[in-house]
N, CA, C, O and CB atoms as a CASP TS submission, in Angstrom:
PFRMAT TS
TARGET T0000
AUTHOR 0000-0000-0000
METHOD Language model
MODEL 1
PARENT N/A
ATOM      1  N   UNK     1       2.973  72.725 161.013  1.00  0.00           N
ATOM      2  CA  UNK     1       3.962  72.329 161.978  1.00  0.00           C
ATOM      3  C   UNK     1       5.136  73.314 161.986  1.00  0.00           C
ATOM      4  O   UNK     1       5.338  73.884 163.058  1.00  0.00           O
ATOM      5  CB  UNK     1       4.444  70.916 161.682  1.00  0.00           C
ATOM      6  N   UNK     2       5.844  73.567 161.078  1.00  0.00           N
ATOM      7  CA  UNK     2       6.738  75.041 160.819  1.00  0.00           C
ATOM      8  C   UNK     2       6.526  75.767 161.428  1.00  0.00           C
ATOM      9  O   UNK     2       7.404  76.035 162.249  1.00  0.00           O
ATOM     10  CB  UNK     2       6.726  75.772 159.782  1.00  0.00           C
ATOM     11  N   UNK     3       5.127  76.655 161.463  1.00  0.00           N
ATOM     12  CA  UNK     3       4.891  78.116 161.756  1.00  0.00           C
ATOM     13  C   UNK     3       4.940  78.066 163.355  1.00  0.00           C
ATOM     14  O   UNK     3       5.145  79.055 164.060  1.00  0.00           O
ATOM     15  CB  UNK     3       3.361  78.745 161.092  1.00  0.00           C
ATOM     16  N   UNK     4       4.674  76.482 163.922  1.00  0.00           N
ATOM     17  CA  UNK     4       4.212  76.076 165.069  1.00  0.00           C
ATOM     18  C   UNK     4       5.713  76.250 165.832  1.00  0.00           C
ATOM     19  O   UNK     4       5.943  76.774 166.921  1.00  0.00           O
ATOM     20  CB  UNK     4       3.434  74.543 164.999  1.00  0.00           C
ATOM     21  N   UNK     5       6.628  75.643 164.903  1.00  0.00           N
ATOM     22  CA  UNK     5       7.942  75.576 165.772  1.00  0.00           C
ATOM     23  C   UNK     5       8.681  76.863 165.022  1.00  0.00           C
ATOM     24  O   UNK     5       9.644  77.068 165.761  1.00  0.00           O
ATOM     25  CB  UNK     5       8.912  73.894 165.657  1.00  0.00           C
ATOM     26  N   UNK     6       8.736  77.742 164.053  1.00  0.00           N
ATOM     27  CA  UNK     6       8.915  79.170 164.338  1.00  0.00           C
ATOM     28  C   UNK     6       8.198  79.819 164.987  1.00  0.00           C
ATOM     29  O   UNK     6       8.521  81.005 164.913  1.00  0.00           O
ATOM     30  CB  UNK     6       8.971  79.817 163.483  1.00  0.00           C
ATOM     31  N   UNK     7       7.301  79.635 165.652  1.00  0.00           N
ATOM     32  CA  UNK     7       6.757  80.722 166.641  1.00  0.00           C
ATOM     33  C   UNK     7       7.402  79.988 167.795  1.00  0.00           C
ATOM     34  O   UNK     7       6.722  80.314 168.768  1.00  0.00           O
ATOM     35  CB  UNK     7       4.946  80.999 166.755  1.00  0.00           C
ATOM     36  N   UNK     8       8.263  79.249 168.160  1.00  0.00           N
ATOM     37  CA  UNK     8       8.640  78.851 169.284  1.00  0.00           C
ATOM     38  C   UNK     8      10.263  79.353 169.318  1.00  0.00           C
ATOM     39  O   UNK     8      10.843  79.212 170.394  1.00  0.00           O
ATOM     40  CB  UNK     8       8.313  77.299 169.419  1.00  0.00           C
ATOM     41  N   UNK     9      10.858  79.811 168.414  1.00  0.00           N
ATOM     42  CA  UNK     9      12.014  79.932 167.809  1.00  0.00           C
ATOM     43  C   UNK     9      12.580  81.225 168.237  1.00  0.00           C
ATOM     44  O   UNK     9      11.696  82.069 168.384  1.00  0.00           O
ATOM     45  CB  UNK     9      11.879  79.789 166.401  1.00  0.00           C
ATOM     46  N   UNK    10      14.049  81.747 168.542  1.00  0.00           N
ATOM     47  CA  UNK    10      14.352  82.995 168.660  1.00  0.00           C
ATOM     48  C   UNK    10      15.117  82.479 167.048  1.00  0.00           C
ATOM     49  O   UNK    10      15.709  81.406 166.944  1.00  0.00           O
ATOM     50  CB  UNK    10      15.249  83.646 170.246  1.00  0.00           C
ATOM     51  N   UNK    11      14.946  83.539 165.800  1.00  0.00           N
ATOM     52  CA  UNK    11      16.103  83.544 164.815  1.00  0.00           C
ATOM     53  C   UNK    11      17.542  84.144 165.425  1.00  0.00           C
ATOM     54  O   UNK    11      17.787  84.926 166.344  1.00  0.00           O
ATOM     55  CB  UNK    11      15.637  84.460 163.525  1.00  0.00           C
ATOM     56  N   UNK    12      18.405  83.380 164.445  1.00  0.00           N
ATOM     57  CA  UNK    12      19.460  84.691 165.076  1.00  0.00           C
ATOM     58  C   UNK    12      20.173  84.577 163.570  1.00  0.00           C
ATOM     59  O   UNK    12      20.099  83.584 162.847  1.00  0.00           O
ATOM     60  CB  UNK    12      20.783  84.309 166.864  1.00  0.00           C
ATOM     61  N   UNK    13      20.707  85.515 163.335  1.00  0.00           N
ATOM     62  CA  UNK    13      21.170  86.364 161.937  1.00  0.00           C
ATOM     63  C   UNK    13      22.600  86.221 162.113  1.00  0.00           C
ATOM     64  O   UNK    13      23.017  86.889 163.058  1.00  0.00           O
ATOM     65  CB  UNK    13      20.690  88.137 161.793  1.00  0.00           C
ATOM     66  N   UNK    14      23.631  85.438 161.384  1.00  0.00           N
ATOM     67  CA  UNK    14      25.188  85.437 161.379  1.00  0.00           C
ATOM     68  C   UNK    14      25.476  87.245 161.149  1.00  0.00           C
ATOM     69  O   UNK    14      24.675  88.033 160.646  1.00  0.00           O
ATOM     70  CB  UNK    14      25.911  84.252 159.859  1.00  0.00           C
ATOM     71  N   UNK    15      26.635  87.512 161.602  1.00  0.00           N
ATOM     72  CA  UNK    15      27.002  88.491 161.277  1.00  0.00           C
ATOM     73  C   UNK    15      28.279  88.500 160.597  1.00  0.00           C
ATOM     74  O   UNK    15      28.694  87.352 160.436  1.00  0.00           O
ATOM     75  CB  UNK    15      26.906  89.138 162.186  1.00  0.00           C
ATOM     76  N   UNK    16      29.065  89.419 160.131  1.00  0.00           N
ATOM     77  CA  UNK    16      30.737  89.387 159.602  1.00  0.00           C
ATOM     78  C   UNK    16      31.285  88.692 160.402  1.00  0.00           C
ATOM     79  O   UNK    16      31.960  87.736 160.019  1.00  0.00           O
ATOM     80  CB  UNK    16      31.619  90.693 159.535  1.00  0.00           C
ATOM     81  N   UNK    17      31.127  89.013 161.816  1.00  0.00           N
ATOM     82  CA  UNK    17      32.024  88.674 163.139  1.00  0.00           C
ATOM     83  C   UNK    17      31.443  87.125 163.402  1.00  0.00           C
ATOM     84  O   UNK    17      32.342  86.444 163.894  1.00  0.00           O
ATOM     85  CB  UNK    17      31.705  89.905 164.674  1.00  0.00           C
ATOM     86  N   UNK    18      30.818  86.744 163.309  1.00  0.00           N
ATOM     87  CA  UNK    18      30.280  85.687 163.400  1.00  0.00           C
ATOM     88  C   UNK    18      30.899  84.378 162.560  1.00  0.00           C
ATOM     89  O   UNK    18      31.280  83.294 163.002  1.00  0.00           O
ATOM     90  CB  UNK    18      29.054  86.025 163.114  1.00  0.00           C
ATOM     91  N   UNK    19      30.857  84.912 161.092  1.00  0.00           N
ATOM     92  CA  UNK    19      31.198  84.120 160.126  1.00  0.00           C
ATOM     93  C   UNK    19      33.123  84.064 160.531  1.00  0.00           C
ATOM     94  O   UNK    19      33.848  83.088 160.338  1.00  0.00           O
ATOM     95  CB  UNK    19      30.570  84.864 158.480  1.00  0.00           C
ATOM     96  N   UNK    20      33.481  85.200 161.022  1.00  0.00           N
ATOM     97  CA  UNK    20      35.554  85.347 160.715  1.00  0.00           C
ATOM     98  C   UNK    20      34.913  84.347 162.262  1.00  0.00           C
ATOM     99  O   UNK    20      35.532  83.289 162.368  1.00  0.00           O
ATOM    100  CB  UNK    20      37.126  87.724 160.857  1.00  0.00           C
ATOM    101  N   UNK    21      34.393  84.448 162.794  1.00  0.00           N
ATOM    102  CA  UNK    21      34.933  83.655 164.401  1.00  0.00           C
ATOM    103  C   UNK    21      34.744  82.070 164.107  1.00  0.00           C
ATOM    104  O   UNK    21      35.597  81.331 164.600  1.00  0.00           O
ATOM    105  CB  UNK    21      33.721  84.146 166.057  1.00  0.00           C
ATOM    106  N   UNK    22      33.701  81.485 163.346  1.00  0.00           N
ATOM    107  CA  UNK    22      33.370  79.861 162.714  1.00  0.00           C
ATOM    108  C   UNK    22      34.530  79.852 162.000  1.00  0.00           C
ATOM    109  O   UNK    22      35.242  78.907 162.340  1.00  0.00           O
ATOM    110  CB  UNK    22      31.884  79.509 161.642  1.00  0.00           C
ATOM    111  N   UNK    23      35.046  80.602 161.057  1.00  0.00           N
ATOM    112  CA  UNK    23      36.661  80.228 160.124  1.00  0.00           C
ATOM    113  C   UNK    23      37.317  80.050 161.053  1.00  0.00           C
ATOM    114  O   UNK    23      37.601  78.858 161.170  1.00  0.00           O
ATOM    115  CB  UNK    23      37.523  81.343 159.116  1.00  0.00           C
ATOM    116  N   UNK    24      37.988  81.090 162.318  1.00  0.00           N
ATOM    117  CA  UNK    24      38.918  80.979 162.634  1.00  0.00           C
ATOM    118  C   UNK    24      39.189  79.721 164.050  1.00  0.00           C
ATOM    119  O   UNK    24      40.172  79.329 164.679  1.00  0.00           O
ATOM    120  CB  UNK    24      39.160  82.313 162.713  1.00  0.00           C
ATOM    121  N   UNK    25      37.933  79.470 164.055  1.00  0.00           N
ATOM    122  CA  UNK    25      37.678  78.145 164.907  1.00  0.00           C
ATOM    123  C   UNK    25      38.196  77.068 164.320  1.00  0.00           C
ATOM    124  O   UNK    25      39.208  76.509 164.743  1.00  0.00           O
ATOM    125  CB  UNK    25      36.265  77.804 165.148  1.00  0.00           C
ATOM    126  N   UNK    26      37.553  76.704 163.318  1.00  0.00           N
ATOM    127  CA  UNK    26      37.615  75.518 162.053  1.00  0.00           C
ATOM    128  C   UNK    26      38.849  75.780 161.776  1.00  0.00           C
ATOM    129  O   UNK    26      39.385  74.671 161.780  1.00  0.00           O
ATOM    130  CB  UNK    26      36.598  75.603 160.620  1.00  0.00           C
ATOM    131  N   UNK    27      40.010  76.929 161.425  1.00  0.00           N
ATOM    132  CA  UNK    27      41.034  76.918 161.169  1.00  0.00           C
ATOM    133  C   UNK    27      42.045  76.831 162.065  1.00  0.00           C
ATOM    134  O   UNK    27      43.221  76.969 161.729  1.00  0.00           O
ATOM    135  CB  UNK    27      41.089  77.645 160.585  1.00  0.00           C
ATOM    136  N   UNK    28      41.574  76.537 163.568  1.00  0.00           N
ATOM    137  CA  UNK    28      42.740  76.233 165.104  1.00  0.00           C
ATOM    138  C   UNK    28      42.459  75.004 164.726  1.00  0.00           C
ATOM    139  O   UNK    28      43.432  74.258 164.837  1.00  0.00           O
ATOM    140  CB  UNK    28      42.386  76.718 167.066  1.00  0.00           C
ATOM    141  N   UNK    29      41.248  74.370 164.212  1.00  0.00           N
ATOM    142  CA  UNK    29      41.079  72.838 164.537  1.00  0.00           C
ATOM    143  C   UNK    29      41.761  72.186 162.979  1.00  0.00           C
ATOM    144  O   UNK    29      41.840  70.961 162.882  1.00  0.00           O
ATOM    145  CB  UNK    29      39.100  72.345 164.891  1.00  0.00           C
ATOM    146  N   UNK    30      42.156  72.929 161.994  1.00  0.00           N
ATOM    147  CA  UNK    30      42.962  72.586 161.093  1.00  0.00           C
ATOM    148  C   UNK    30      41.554  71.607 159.930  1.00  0.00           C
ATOM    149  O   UNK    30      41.873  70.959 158.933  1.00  0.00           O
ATOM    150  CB  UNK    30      44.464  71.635 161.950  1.00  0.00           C
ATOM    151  N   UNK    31      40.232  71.752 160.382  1.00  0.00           N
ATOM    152  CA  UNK    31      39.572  71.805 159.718  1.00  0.00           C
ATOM    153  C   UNK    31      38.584  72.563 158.754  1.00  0.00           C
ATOM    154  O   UNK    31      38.651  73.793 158.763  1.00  0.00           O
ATOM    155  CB  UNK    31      39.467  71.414 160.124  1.00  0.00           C
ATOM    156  N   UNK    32      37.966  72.147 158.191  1.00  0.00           N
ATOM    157  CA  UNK    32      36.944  72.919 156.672  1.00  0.00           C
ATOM    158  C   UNK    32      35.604  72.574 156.295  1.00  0.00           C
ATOM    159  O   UNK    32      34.672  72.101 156.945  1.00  0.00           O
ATOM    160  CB  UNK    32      37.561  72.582 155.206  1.00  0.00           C
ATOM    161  N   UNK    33      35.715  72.905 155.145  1.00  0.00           N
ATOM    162  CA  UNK    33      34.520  72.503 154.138  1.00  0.00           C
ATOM    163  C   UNK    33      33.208  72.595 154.832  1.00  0.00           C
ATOM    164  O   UNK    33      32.843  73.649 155.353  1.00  0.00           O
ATOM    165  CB  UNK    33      34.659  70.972 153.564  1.00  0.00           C
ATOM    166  N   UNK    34      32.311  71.236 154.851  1.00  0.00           N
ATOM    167  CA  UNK    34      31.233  71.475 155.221  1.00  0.00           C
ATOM    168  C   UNK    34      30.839  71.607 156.774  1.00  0.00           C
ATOM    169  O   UNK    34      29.751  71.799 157.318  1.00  0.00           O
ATOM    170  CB  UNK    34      30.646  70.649 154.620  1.00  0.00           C
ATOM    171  N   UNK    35      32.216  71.422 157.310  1.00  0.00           N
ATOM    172  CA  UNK    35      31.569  71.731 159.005  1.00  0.00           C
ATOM    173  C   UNK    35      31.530  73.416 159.636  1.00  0.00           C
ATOM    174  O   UNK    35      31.404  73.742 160.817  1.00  0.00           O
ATOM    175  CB  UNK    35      32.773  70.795 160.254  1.00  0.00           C
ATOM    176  N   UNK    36      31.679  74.298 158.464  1.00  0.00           N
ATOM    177  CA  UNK    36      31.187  75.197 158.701  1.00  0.00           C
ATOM    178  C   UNK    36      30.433  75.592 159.215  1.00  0.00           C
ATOM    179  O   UNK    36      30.411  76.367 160.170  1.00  0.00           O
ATOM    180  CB  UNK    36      31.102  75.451 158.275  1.00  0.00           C
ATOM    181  N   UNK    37      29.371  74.919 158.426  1.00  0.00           N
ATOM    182  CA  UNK    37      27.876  75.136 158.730  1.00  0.00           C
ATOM    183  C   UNK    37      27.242  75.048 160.377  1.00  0.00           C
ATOM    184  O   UNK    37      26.353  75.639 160.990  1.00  0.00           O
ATOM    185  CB  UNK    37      27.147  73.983 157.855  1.00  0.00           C
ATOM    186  N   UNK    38      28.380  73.811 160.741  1.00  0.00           N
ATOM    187  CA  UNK    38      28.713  73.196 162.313  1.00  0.00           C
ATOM    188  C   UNK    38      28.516  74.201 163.170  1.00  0.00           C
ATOM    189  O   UNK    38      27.762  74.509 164.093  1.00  0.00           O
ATOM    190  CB  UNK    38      30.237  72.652 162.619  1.00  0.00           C
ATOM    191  N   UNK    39      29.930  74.839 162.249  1.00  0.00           N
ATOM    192  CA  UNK    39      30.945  76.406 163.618  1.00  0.00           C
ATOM    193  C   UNK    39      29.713  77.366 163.407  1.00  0.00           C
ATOM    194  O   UNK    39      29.295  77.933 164.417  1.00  0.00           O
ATOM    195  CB  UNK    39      33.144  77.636 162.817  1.00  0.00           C
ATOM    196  N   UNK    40      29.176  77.573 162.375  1.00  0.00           N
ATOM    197  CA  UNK    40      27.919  79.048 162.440  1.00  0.00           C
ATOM    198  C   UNK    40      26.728  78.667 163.224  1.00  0.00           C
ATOM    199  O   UNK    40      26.040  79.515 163.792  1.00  0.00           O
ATOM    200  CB  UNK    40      27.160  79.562 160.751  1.00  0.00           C
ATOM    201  N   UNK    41      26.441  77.234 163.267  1.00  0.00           N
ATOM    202  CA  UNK    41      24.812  77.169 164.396  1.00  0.00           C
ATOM    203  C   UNK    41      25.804  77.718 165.888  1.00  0.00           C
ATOM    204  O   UNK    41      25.512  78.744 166.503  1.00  0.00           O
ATOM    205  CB  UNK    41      23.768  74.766 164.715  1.00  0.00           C
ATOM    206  N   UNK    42      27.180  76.656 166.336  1.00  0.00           N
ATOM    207  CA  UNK    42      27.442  77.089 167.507  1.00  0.00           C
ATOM    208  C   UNK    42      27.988  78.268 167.791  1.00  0.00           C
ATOM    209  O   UNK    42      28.187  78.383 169.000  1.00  0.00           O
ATOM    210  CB  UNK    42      28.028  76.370 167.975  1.00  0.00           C
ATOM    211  N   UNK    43      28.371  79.365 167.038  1.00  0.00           N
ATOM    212  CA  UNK    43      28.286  80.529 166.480  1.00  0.00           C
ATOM    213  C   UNK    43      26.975  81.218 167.377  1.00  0.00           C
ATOM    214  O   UNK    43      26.804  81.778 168.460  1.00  0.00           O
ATOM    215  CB  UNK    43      28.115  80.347 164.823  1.00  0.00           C
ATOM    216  N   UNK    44      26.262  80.837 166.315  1.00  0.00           N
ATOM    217  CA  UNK    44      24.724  81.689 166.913  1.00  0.00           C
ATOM    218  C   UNK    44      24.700  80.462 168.484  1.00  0.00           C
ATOM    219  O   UNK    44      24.064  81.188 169.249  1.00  0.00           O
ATOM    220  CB  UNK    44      22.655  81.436 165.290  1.00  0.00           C
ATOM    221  N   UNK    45      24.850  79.799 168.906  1.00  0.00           N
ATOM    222  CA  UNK    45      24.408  79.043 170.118  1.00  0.00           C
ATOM    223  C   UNK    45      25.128  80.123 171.555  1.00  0.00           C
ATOM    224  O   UNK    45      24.712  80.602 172.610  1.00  0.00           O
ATOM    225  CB  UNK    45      25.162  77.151 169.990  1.00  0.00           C
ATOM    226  N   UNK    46      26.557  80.088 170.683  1.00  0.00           N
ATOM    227  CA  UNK    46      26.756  81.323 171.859  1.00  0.00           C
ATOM    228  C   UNK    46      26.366  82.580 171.878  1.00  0.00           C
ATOM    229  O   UNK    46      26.417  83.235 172.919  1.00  0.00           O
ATOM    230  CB  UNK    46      27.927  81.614 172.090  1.00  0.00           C
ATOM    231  N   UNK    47      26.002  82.997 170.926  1.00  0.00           N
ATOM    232  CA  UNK    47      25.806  84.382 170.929  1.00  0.00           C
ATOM    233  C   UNK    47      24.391  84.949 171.837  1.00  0.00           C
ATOM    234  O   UNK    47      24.088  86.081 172.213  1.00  0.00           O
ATOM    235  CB  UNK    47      25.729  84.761 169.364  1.00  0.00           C
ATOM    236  N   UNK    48      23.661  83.541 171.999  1.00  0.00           N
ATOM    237  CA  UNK    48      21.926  84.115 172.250  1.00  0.00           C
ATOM    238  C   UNK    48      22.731  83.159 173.850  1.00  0.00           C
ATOM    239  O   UNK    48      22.174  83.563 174.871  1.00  0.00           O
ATOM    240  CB  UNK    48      19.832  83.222 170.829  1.00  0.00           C
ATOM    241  N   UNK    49      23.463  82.441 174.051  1.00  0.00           N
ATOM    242  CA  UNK    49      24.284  82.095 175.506  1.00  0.00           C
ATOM    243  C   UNK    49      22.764  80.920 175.288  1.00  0.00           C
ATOM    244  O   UNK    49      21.709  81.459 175.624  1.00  0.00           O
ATOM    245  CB  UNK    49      24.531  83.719 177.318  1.00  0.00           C
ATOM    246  N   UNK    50      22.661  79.774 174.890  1.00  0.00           N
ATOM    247  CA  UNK    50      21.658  78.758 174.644  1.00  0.00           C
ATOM    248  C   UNK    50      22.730  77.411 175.500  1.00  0.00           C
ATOM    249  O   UNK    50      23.801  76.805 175.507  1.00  0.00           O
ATOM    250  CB  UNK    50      21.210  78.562 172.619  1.00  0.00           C
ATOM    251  N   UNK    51      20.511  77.733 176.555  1.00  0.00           N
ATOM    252  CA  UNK    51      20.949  76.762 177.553  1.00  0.00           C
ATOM    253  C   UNK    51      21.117  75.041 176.630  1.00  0.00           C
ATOM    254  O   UNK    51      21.748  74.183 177.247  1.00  0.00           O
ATOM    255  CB  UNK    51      19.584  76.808 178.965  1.00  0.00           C
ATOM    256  N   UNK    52      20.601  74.692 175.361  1.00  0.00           N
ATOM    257  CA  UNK    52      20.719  73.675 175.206  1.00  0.00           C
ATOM    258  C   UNK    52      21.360  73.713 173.788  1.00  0.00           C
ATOM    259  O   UNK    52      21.545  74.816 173.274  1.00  0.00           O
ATOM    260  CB  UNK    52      19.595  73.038 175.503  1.00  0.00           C
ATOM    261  N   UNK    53      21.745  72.465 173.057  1.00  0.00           N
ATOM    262  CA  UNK    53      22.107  72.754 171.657  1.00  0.00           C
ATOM    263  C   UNK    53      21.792  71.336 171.164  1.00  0.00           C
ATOM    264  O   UNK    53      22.693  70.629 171.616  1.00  0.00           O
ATOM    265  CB  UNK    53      23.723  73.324 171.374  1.00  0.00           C
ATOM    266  N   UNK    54      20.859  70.517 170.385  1.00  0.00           N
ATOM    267  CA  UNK    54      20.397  69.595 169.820  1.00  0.00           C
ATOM    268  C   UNK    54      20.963  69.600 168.776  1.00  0.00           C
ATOM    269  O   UNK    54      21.019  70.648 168.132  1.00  0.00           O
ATOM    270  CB  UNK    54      19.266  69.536 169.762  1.00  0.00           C
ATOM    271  N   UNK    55      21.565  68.386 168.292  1.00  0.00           N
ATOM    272  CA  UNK    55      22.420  67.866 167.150  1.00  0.00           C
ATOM    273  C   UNK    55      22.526  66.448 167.257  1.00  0.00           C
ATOM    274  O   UNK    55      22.640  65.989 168.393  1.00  0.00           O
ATOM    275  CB  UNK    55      23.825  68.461 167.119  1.00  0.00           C
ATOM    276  N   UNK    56      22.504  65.410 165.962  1.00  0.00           N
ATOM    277  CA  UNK    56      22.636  64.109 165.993  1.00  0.00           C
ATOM    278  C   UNK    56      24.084  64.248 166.048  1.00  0.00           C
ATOM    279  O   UNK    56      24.565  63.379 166.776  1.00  0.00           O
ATOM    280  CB  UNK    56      21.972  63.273 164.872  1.00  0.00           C
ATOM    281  N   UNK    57      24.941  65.017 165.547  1.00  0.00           N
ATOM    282  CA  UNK    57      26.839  65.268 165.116  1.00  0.00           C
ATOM    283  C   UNK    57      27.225  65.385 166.522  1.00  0.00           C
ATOM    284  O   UNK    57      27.863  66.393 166.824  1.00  0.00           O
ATOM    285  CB  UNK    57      27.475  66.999 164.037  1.00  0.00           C
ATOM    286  N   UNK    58      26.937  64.485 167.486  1.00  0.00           N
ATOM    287  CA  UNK    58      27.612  65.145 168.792  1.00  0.00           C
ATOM    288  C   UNK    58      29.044  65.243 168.861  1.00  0.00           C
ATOM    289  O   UNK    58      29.529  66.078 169.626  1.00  0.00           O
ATOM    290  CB  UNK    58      27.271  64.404 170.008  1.00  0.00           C
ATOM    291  N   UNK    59      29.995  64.297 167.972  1.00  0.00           N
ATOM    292  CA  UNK    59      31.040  64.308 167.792  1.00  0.00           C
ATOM    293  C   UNK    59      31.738  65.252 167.136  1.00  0.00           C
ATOM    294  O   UNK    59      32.850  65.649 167.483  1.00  0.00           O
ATOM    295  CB  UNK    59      31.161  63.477 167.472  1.00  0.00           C
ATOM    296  N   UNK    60      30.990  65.718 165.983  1.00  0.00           N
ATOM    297  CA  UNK    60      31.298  67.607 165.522  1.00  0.00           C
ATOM    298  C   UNK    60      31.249  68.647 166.121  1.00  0.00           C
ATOM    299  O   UNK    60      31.775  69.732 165.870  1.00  0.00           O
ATOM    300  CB  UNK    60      30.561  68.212 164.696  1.00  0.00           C
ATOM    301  N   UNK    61      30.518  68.282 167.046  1.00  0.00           N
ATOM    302  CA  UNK    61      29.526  69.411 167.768  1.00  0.00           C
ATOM    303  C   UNK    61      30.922  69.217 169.046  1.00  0.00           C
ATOM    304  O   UNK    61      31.938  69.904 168.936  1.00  0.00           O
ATOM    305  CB  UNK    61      27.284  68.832 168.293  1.00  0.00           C
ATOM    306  N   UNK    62      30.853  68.809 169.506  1.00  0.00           N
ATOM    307  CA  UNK    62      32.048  68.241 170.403  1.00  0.00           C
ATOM    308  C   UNK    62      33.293  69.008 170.589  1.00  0.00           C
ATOM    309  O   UNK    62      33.728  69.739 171.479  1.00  0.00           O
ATOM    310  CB  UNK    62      32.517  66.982 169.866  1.00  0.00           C
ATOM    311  N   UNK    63      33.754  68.555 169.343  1.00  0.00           N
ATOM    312  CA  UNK    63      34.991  68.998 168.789  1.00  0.00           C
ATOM    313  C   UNK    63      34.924  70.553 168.038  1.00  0.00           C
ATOM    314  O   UNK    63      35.946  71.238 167.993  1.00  0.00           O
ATOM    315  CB  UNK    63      35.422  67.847 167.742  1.00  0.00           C
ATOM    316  N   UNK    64      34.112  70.858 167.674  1.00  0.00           N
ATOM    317  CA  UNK    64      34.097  72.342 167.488  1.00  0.00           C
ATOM    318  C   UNK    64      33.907  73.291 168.629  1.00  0.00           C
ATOM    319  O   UNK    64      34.408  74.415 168.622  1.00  0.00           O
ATOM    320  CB  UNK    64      33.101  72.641 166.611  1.00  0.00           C
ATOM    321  N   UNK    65      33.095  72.770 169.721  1.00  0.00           N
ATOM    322  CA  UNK    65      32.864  73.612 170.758  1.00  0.00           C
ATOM    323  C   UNK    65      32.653  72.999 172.066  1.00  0.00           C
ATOM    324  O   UNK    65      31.669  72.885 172.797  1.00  0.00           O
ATOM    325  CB  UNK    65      31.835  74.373 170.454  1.00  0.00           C
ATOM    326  N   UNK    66      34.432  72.474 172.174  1.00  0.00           N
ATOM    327  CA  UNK    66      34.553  71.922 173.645  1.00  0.00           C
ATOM    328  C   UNK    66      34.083  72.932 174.843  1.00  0.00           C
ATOM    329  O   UNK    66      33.729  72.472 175.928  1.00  0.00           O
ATOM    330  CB  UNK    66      36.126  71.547 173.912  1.00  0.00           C
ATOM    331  N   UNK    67      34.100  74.134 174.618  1.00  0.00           N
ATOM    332  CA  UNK    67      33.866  75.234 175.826  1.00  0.00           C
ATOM    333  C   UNK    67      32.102  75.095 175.755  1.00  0.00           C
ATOM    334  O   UNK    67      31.588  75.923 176.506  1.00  0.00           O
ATOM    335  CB  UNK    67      34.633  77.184 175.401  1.00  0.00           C
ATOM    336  N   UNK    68      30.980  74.138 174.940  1.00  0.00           N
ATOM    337  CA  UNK    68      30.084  74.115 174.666  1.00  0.00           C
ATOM    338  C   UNK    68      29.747  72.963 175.429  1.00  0.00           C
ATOM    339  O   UNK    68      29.035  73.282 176.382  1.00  0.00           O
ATOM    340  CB  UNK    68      29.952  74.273 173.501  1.00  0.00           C
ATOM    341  N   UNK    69      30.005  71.659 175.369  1.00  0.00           N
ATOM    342  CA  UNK    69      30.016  70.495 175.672  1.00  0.00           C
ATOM    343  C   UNK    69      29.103  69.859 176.509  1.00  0.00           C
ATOM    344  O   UNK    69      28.454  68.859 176.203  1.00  0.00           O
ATOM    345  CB  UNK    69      30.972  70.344 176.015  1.00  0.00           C
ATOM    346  N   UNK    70      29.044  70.695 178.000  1.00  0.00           N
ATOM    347  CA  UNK    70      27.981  70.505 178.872  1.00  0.00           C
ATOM    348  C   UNK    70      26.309  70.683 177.976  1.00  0.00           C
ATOM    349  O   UNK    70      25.409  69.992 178.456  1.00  0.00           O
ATOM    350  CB  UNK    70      28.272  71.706 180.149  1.00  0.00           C
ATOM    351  N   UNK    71      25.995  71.436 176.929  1.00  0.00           N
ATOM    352  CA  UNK    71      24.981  71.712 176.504  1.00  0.00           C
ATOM    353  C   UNK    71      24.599  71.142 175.302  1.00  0.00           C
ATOM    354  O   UNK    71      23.645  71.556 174.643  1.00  0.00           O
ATOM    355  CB  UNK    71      24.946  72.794 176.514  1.00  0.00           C
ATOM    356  N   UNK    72      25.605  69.808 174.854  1.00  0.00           N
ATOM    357  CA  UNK    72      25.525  69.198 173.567  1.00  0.00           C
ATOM    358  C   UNK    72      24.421  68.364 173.794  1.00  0.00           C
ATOM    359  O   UNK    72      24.310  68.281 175.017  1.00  0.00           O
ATOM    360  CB  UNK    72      26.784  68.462 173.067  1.00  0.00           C
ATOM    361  N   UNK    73      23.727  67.840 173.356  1.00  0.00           N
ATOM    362  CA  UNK    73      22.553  66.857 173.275  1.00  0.00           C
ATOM    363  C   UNK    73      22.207  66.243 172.062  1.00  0.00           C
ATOM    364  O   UNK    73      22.515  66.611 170.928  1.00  0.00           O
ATOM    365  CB  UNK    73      21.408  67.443 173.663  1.00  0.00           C
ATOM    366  N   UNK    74      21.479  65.185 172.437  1.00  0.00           N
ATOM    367  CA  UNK    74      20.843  64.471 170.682  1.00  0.00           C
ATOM    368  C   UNK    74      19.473  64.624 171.170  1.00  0.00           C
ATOM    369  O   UNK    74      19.285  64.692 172.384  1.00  0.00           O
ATOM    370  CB  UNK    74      21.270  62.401 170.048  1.00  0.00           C
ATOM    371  N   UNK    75      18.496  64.684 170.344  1.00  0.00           N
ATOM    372  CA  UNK    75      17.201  65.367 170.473  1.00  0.00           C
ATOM    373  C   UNK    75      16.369  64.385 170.868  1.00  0.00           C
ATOM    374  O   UNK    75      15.179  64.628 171.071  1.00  0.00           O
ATOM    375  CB  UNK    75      16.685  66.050 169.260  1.00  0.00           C
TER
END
């Protein structure tokens, strides 16, 4: 099932710029810790410009990337 849904998959690779742009997001929103992880998928969501973005956190997801919003979904 894996290989099935990585072969359906584009990867995308954080970069330096990637990682300072999720801090400095999380740090306008005066938040941290583990929603990092949050700011780096929508990170890579913009970077490949992804027509959709699946997450149960729609409320993280939300709030980290209101300019995202139209493309938030639960799966």
């Amino acid at each position: 099932m894996l290989q099935s849904v990585r072969s359906n998959l584009n990867i995308v690779r954080p970069t330096t710029d990637d990682y300072f742009e999720a801090v400095v997001q999380l740090t306008k929103l005066n938040l941290g810790g583990p929603l990092i992880y949050d700011a780096l998928l929508l990170q890579a969501a913009r970077k490949v410009n992804a027509d959709t973005i699946y997450t149960c956190d729609l409320k993280h997801f939300h709030e980290l990337a209101p300019d995202l919003a139209s493309r938030i979904r639960t799966p």
